[in-house]
C-alpha positions in Angstrom: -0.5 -6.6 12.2 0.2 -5.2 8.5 -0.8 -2.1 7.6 -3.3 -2.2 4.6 -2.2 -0.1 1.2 -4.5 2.3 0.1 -3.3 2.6 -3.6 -1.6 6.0 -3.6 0.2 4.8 -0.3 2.0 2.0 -2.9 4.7 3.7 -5.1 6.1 5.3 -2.4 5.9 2.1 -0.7 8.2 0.8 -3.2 10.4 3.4 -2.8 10.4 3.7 0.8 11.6 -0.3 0.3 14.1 0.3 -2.1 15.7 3.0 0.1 16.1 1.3 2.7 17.5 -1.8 1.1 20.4 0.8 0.0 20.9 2.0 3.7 20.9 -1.5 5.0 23.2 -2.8 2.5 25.5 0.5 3.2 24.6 0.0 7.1 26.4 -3.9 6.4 29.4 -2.3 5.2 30.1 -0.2 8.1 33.5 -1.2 10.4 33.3 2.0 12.8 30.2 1.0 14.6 30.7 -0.9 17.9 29.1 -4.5 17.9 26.5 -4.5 20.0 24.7 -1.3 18.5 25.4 -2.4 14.3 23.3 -5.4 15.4 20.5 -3.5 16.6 20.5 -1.2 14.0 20.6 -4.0 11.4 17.9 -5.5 13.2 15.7 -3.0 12.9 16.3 -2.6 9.3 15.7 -6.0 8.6 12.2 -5.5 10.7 11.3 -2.4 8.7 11.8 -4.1 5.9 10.1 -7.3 6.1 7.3 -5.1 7.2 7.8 -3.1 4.1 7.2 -6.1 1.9 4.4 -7.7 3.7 2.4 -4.6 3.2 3.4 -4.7 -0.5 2.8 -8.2 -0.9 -0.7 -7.9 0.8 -2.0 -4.7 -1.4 -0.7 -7.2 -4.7 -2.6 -9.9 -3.7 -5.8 -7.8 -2.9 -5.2 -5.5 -6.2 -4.7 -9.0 -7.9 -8.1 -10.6 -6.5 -9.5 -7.6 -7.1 -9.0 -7.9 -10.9 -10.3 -11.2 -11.1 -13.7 -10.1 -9.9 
């Protein structure tokens, strides 16, 4: 289920996003890690993410039906 925005929650939203995408992208570039435990941790990255953008993408679609109205 995705969490709904309320909209002082969306800036740092965004930023929470665009932090993580630097971690992950950081996280990708990693040798030292063993296998088994980069996967999971770029898993879970991925997951936060995604999450991160559906809540984004759900407060812009209600702030943008909103407008209309």
């Amino acid at each position: 289920m995705t969490h709904r925005l309320a909209p002082g929650e969306y800036e740092p939203t965004k930023s929470k996003l665009a932090d993580l995408e630097q971690r992950l992208a950081a996280l990708e570039r990693r040798t030292d890690l063993p296998a088994k435990r980069l996967n999971l941790s770029l898993r879970s990255y991925r997951e936060m993410i995604a999450q991160l953008h559906a809540e984004i993408e759900l407060f812009e679609a209600t702030q943008a039906f909103a407008d209309k109205s």
